[in-house]
ModelCIF file with pLDDT and N, C-alpha, C, O atoms, coordinates in Angstrom:
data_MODEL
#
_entry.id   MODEL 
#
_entity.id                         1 
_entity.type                       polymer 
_entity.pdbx_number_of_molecules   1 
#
_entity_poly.entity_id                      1 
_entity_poly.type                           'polypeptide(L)' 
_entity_poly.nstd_linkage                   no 
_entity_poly.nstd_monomer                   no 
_entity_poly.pdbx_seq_one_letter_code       
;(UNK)(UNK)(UNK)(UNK)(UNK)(UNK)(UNK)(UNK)(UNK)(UNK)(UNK)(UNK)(UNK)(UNK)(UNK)(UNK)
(UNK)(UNK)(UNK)(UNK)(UNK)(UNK)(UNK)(UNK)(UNK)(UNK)(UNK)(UNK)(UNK)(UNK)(UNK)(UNK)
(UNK)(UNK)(UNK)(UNK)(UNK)(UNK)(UNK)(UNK)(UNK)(UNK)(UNK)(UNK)(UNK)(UNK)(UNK)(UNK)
(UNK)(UNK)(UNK)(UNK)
;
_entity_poly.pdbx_seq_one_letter_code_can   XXXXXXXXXXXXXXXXXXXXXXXXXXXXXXXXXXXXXXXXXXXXXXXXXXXX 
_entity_poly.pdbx_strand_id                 A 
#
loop_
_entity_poly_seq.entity_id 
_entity_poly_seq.num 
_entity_poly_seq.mon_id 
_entity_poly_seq.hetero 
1 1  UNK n 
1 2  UNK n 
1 3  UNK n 
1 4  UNK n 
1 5  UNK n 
1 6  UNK n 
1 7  UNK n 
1 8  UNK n 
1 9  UNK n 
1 10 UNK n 
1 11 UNK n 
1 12 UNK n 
1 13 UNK n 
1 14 UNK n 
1 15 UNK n 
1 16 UNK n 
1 17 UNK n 
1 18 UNK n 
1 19 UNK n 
1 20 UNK n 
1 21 UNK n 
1 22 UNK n 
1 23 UNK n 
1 24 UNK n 
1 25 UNK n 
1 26 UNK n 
1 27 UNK n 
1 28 UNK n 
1 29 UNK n 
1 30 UNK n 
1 31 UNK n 
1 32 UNK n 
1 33 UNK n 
1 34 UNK n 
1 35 UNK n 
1 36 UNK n 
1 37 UNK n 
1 38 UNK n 
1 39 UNK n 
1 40 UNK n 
1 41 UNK n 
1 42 UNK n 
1 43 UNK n 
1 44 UNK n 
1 45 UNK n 
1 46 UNK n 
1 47 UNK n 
1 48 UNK n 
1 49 UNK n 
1 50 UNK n 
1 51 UNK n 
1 52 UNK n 
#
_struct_asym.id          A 
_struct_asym.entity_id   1 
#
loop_
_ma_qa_metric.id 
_ma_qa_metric.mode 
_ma_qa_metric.name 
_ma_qa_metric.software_group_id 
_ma_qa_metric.type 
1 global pLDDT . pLDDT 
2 local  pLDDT . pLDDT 
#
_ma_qa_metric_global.metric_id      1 
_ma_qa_metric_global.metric_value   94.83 
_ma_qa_metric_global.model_id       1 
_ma_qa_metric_global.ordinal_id     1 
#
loop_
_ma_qa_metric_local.label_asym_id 
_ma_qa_metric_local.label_comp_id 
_ma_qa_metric_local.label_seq_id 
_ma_qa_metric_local.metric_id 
_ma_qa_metric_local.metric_value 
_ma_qa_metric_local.model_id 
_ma_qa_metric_local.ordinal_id 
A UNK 1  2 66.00 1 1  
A UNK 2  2 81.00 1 2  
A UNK 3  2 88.00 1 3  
A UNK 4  2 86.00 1 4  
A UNK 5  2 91.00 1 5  
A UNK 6  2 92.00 1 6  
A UNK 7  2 93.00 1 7  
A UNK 8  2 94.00 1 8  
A UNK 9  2 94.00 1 9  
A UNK 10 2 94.00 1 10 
A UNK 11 2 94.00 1 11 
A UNK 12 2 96.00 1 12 
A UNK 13 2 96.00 1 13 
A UNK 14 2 97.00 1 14 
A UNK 15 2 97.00 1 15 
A UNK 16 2 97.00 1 16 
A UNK 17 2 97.00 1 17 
A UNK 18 2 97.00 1 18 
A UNK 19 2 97.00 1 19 
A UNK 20 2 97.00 1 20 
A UNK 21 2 97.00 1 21 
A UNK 22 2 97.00 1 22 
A UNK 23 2 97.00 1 23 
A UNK 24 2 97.00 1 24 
A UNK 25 2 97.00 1 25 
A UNK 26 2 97.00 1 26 
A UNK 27 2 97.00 1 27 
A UNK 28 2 96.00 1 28 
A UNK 29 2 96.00 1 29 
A UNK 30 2 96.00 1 30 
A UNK 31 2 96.00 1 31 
A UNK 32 2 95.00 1 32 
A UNK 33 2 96.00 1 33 
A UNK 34 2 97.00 1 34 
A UNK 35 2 97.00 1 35 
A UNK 36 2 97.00 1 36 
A UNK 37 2 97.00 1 37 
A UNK 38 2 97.00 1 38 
A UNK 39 2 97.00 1 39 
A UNK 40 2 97.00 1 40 
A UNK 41 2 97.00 1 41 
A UNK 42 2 97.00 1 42 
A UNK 43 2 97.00 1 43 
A UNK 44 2 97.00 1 44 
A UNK 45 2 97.00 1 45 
A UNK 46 2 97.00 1 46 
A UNK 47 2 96.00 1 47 
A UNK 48 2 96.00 1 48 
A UNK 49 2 97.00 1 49 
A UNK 50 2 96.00 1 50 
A UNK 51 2 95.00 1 51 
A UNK 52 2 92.00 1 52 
#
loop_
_atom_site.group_PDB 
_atom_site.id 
_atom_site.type_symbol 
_atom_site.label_atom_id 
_atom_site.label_alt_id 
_atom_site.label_comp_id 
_atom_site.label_asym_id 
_atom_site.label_entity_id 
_atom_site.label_seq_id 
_atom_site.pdbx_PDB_ins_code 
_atom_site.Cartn_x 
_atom_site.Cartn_y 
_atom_site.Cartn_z 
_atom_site.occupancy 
_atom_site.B_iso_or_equiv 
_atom_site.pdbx_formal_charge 
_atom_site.auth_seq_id 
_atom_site.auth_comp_id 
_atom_site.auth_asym_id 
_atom_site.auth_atom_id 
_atom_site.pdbx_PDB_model_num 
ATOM 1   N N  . UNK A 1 1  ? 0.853   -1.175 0.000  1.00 66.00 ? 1  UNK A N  1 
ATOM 2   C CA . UNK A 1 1  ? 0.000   0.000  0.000  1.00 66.00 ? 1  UNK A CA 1 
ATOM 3   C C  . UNK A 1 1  ? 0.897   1.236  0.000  1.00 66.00 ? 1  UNK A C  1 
ATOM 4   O O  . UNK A 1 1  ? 1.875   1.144  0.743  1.00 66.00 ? 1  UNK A O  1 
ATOM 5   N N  . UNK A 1 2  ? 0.735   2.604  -0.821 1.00 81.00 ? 2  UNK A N  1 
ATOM 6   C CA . UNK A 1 2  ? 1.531   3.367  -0.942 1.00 81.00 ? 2  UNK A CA 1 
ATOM 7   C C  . UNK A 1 2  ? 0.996   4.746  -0.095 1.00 81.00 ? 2  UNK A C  1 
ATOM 8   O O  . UNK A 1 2  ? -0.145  4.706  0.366  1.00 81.00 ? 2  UNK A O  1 
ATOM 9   N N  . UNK A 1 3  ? 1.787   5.906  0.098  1.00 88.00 ? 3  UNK A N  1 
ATOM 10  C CA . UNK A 1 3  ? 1.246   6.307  0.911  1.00 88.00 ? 3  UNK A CA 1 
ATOM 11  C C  . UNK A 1 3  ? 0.257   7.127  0.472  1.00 88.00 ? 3  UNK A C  1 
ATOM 12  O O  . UNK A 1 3  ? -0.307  7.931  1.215  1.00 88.00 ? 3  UNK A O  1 
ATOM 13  N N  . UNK A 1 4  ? 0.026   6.999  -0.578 1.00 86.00 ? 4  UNK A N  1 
ATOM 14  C CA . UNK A 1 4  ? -0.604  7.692  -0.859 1.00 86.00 ? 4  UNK A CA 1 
ATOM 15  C C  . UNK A 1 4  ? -2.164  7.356  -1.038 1.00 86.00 ? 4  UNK A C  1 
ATOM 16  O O  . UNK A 1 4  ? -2.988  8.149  -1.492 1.00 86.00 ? 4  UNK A O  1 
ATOM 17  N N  . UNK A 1 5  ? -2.315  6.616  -0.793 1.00 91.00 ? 5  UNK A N  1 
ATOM 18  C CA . UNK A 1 5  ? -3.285  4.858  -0.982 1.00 91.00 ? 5  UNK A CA 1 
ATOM 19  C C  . UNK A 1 5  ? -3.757  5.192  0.748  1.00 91.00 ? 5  UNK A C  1 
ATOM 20  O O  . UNK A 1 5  ? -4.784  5.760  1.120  1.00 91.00 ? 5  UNK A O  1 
ATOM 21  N N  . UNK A 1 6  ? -2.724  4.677  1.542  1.00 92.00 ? 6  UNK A N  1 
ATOM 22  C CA . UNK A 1 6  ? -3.051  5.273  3.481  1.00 92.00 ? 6  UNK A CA 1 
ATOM 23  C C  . UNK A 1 6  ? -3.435  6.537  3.324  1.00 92.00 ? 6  UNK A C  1 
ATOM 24  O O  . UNK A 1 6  ? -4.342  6.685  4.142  1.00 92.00 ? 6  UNK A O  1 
ATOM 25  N N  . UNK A 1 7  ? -3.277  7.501  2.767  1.00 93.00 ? 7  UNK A N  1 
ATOM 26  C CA . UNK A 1 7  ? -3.387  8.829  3.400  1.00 93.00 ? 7  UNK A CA 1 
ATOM 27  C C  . UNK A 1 7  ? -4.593  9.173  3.021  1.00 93.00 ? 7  UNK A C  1 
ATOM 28  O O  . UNK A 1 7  ? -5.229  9.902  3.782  1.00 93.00 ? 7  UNK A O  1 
ATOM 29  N N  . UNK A 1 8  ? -5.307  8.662  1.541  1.00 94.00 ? 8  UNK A N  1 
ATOM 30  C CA . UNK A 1 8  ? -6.861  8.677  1.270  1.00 94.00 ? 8  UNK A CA 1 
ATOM 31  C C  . UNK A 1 8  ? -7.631  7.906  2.613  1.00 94.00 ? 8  UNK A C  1 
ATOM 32  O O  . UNK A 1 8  ? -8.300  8.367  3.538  1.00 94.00 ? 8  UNK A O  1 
ATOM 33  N N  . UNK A 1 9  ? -7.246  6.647  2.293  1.00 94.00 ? 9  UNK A N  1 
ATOM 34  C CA . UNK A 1 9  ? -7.610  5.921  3.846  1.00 94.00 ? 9  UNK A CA 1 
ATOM 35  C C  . UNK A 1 9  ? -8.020  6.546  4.370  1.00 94.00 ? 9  UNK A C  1 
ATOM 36  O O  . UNK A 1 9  ? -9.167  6.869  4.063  1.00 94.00 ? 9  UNK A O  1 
ATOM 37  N N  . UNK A 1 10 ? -7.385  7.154  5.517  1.00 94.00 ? 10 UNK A N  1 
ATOM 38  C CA . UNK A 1 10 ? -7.325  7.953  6.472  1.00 94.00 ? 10 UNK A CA 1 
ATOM 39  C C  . UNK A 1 10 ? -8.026  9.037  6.464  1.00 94.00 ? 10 UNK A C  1 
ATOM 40  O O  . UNK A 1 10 ? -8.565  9.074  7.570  1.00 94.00 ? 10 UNK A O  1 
ATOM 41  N N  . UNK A 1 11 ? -8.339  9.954  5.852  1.00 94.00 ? 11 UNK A N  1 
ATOM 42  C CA . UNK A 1 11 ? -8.869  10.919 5.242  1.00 94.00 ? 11 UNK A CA 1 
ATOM 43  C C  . UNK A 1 11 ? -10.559 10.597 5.208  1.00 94.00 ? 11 UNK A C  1 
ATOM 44  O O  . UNK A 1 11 ? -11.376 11.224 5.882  1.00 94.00 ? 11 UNK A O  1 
ATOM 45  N N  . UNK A 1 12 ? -10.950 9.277  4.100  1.00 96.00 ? 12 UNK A N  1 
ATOM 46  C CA . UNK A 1 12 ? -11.930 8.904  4.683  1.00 96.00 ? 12 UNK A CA 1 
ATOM 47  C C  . UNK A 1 12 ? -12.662 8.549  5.683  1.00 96.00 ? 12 UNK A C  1 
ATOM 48  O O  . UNK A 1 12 ? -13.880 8.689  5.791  1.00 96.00 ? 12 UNK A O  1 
ATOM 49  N N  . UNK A 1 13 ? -11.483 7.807  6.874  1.00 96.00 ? 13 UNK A N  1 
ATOM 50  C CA . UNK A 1 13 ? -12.093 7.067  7.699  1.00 96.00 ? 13 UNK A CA 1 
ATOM 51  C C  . UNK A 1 13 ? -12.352 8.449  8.449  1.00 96.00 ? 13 UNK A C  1 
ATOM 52  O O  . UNK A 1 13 ? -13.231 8.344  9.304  1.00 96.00 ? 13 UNK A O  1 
ATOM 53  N N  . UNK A 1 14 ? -11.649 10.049 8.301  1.00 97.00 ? 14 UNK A N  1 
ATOM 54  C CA . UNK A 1 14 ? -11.933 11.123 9.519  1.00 97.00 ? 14 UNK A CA 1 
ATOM 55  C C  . UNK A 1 14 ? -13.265 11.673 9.081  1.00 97.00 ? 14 UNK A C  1 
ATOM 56  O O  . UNK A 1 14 ? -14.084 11.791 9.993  1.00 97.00 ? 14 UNK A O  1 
ATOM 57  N N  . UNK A 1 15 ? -13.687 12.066 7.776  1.00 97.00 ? 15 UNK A N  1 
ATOM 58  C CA . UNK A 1 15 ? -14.713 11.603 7.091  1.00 97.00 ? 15 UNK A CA 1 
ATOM 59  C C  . UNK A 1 15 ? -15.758 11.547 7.795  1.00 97.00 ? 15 UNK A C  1 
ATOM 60  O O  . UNK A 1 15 ? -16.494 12.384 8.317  1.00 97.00 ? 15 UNK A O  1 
ATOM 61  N N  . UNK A 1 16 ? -15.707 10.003 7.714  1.00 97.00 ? 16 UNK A N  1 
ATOM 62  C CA . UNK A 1 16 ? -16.813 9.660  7.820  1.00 97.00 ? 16 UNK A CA 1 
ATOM 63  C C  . UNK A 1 16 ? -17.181 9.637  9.629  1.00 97.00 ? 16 UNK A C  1 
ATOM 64  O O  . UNK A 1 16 ? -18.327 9.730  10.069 1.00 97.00 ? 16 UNK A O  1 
ATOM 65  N N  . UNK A 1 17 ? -16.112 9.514  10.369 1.00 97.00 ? 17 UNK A N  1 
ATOM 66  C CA . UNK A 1 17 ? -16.564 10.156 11.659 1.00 97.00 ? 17 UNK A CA 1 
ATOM 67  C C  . UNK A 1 17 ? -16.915 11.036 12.147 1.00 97.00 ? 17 UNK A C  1 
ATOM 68  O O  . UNK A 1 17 ? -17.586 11.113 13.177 1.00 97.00 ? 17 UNK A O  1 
ATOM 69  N N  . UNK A 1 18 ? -16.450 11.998 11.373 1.00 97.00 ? 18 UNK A N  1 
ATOM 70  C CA . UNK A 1 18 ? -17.478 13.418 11.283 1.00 97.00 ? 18 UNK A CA 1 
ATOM 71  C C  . UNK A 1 18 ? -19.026 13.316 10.953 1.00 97.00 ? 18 UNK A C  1 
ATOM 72  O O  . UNK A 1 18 ? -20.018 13.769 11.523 1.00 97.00 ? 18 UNK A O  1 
ATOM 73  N N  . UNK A 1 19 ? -18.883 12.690 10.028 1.00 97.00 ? 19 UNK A N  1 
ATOM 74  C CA . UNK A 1 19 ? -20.329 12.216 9.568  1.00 97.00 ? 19 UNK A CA 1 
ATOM 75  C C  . UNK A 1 19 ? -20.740 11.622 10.784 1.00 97.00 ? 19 UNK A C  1 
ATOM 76  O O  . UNK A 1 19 ? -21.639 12.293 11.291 1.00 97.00 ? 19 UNK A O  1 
ATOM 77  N N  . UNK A 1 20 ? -20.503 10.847 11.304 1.00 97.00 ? 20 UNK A N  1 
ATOM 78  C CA . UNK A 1 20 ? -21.446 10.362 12.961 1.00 97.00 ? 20 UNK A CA 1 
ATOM 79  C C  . UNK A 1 20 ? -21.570 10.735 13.498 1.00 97.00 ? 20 UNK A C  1 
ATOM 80  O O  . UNK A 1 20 ? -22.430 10.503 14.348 1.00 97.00 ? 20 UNK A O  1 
ATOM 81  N N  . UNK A 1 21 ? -20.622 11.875 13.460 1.00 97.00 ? 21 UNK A N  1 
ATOM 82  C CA . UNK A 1 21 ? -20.483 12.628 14.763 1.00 97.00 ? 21 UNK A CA 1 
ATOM 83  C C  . UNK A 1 21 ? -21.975 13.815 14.715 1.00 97.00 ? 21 UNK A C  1 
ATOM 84  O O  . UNK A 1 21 ? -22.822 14.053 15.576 1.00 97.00 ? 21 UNK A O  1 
ATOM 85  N N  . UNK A 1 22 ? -21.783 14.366 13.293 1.00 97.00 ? 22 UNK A N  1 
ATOM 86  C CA . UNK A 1 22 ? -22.809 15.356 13.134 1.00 97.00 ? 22 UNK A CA 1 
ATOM 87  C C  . UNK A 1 22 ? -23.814 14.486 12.898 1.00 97.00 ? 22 UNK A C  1 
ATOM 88  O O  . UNK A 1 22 ? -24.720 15.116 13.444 1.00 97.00 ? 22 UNK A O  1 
ATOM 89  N N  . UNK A 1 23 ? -24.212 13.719 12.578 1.00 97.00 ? 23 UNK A N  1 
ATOM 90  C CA . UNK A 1 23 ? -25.743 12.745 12.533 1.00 97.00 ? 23 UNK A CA 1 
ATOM 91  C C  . UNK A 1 23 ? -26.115 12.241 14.332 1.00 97.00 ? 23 UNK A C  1 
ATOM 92  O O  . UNK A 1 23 ? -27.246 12.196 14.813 1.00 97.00 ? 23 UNK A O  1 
ATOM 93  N N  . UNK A 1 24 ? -25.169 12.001 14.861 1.00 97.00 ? 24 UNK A N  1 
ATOM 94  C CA . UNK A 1 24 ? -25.771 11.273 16.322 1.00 97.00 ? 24 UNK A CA 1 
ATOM 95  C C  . UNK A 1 24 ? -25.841 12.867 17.179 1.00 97.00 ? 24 UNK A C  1 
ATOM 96  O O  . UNK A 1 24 ? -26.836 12.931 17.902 1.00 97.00 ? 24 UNK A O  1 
ATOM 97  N N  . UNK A 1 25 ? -25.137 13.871 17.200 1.00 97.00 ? 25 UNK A N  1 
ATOM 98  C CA . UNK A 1 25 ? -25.715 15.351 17.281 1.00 97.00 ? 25 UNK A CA 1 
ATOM 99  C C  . UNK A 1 25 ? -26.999 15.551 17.482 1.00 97.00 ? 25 UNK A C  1 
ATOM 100 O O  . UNK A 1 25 ? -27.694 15.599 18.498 1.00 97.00 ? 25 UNK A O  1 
ATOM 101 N N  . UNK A 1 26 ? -27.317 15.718 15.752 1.00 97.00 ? 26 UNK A N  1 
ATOM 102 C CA . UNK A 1 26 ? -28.718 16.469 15.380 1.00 97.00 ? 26 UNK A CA 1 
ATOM 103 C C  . UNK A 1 26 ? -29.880 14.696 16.082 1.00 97.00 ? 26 UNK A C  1 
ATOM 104 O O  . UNK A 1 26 ? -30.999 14.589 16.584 1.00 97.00 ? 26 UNK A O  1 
ATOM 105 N N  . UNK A 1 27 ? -29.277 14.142 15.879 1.00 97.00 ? 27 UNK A N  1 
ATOM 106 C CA . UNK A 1 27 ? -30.499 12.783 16.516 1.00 97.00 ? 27 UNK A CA 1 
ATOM 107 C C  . UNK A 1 27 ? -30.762 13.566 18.168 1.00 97.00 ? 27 UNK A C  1 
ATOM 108 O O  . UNK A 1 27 ? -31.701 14.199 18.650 1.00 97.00 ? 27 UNK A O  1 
ATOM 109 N N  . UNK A 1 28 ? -29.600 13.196 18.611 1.00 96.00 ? 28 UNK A N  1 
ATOM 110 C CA . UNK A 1 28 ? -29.538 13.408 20.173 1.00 96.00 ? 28 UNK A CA 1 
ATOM 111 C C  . UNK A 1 28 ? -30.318 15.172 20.322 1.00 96.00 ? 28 UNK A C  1 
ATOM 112 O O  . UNK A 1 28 ? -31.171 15.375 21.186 1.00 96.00 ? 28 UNK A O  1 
ATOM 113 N N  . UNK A 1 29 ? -29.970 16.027 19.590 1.00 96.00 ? 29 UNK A N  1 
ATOM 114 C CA . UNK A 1 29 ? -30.741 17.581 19.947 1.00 96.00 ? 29 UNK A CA 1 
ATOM 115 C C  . UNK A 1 29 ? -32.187 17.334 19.432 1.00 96.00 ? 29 UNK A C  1 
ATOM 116 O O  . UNK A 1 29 ? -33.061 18.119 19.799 1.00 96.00 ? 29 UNK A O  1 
ATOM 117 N N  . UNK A 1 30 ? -32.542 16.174 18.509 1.00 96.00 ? 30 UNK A N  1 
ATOM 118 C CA . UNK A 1 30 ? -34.131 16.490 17.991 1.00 96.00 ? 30 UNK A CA 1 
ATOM 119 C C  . UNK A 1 30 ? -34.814 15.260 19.105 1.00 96.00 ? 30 UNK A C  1 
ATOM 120 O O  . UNK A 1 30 ? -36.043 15.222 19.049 1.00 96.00 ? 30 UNK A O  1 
ATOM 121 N N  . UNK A 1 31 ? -34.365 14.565 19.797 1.00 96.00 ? 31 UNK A N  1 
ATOM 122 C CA . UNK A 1 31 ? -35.004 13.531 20.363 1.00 96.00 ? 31 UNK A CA 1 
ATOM 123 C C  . UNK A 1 31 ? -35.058 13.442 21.696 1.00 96.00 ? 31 UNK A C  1 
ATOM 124 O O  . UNK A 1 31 ? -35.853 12.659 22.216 1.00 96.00 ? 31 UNK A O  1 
ATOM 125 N N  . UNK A 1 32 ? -33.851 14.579 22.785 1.00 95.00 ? 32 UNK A N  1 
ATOM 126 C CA . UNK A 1 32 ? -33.562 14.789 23.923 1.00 95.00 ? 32 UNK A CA 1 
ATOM 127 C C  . UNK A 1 32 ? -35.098 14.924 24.534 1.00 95.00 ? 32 UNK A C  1 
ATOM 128 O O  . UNK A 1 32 ? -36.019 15.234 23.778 1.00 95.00 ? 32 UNK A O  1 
ATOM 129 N N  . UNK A 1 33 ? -35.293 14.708 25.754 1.00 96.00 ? 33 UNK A N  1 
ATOM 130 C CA . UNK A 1 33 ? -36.161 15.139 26.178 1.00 96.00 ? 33 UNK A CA 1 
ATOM 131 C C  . UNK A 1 33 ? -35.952 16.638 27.294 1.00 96.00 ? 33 UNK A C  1 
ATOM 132 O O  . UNK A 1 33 ? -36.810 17.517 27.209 1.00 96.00 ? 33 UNK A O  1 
ATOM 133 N N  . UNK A 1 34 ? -34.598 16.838 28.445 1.00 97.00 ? 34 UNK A N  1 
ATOM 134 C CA . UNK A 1 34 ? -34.191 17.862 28.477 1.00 97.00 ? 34 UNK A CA 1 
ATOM 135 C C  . UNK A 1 34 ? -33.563 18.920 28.004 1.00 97.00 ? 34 UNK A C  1 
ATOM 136 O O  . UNK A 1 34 ? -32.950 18.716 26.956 1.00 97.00 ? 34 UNK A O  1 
ATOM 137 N N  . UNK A 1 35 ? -33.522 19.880 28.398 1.00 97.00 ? 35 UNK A N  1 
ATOM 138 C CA . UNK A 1 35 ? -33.133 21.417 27.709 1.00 97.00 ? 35 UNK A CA 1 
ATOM 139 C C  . UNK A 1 35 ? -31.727 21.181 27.650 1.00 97.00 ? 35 UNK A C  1 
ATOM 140 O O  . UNK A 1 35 ? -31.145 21.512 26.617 1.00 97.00 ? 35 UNK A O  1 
ATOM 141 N N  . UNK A 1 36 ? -31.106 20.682 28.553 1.00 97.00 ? 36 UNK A N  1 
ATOM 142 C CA . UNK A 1 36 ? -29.093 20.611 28.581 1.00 97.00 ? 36 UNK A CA 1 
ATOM 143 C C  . UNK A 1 36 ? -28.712 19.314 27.657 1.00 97.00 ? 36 UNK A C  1 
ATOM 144 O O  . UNK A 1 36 ? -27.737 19.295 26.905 1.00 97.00 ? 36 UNK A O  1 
ATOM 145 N N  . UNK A 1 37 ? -29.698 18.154 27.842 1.00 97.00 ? 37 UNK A N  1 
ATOM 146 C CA . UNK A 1 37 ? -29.430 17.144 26.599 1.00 97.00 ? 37 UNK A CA 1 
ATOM 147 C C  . UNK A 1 37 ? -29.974 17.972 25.092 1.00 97.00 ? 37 UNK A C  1 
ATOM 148 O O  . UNK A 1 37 ? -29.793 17.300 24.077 1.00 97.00 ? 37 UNK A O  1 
ATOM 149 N N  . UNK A 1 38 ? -30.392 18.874 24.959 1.00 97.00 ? 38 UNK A N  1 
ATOM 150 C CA . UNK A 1 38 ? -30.608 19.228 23.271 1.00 97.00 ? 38 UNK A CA 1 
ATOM 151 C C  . UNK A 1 38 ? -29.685 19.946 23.092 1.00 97.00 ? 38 UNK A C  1 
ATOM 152 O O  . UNK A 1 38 ? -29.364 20.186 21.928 1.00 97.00 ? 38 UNK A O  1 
ATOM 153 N N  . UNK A 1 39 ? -29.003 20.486 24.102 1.00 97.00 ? 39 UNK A N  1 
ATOM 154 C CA . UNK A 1 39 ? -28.036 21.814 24.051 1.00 97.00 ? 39 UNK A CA 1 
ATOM 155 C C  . UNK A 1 39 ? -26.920 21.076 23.634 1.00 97.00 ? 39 UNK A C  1 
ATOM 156 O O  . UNK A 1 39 ? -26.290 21.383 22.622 1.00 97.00 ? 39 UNK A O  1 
ATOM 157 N N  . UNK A 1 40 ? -26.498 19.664 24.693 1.00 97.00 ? 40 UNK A N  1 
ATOM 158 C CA . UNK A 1 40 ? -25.202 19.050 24.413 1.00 97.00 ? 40 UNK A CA 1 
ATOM 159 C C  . UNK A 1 40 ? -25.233 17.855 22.983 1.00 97.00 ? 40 UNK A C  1 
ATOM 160 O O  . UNK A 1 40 ? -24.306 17.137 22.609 1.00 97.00 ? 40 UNK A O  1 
ATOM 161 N N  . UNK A 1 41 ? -26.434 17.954 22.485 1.00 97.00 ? 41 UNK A N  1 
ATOM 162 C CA . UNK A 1 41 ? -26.545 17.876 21.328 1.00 97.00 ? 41 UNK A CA 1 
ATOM 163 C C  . UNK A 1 41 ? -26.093 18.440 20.215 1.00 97.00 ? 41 UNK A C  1 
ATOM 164 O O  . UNK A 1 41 ? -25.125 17.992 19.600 1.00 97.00 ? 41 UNK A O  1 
ATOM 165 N N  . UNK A 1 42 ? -26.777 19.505 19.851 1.00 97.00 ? 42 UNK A N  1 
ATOM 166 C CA . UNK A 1 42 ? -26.388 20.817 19.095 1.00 97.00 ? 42 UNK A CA 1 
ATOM 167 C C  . UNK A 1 42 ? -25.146 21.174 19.211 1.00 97.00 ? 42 UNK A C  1 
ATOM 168 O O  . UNK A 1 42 ? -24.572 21.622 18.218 1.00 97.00 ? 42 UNK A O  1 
ATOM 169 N N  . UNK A 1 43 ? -24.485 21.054 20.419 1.00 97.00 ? 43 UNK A N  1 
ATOM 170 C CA . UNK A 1 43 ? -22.869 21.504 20.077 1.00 97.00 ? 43 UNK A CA 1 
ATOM 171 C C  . UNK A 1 43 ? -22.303 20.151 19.838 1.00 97.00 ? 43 UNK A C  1 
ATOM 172 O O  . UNK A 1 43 ? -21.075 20.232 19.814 1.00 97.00 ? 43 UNK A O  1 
ATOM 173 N N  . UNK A 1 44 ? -22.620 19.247 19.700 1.00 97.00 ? 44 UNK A N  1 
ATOM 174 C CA . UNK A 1 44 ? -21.824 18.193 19.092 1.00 97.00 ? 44 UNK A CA 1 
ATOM 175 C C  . UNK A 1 44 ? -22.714 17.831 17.872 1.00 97.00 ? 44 UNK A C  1 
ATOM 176 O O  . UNK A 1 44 ? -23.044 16.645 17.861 1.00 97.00 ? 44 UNK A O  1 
ATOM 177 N N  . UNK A 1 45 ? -23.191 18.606 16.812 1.00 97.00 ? 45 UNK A N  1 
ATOM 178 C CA . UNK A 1 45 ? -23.455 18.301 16.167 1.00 97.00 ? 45 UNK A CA 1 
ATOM 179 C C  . UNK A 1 45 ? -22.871 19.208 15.171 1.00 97.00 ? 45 UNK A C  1 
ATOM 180 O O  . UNK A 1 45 ? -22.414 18.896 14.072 1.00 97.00 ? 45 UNK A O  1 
ATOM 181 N N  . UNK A 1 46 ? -22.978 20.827 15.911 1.00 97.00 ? 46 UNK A N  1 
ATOM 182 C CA . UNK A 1 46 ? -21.849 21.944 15.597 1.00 97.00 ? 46 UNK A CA 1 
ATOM 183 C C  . UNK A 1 46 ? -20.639 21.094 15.635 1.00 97.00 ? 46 UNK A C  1 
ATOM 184 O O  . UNK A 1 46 ? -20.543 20.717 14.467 1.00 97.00 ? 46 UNK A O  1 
ATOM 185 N N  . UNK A 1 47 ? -19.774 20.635 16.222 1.00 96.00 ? 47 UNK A N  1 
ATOM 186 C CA . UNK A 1 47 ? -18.478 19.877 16.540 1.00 96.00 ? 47 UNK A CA 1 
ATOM 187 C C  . UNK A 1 47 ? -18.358 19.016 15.183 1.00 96.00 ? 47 UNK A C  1 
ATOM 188 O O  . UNK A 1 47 ? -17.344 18.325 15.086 1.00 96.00 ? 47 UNK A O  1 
ATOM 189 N N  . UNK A 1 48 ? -18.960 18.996 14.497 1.00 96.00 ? 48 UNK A N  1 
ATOM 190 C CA . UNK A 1 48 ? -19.210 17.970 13.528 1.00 96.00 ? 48 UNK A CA 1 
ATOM 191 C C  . UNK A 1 48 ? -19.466 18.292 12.230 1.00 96.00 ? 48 UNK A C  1 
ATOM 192 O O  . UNK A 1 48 ? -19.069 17.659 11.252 1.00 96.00 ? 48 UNK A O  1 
ATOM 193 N N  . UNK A 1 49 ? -20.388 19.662 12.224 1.00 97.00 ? 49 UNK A N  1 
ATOM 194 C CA . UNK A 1 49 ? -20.055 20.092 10.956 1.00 97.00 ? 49 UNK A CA 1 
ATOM 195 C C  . UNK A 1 49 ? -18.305 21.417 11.098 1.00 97.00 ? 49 UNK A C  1 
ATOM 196 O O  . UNK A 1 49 ? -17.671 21.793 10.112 1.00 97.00 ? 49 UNK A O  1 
ATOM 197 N N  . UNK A 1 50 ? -18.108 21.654 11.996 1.00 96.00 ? 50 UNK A N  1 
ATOM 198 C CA . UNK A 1 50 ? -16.654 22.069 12.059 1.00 96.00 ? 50 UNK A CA 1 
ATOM 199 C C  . UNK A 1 50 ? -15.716 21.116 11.867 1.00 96.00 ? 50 UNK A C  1 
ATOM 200 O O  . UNK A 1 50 ? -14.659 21.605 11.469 1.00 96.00 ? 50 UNK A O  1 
ATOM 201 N N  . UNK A 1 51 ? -15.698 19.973 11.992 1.00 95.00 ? 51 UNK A N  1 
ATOM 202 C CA . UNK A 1 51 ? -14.725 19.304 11.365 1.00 95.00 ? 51 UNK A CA 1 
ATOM 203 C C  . UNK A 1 51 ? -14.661 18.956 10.294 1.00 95.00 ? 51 UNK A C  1 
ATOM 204 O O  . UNK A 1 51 ? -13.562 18.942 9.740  1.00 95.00 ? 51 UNK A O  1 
ATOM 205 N N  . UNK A 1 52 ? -16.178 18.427 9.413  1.00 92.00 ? 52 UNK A N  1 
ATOM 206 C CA . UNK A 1 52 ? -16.158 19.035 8.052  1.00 92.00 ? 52 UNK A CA 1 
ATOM 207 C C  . UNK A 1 52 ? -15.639 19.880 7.497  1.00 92.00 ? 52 UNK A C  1 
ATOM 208 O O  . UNK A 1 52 ? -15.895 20.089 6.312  1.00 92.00 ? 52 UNK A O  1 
#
């Protein structure tokens, strides 16, 4: 594997954890039932499209 081959890899795999990261976010802020669980939602869902 060349490195250049790993470094796409990699790239994807941060990707796509962003992607979970901002999808389990917006789940957790639209489904919370308290005010501090939608809040600590929303900023990890912010957290997520910033790493995008």
């Amino acid at each position: 594997m060349s490195s250049h081959e790993t470094m796409q890899t990699l790239a994807e795999g941060i990707f796509w954890f962003f992607v979970l990261v901002t999808f389990s976010g917006a789940v957790l802020a639209v489904s919370a039932r308290t005010l501090i669980r939608r809040v600590a939602g929303l900023a990890l869902c912010f957290t997520g499209v910033a790493g995008l």
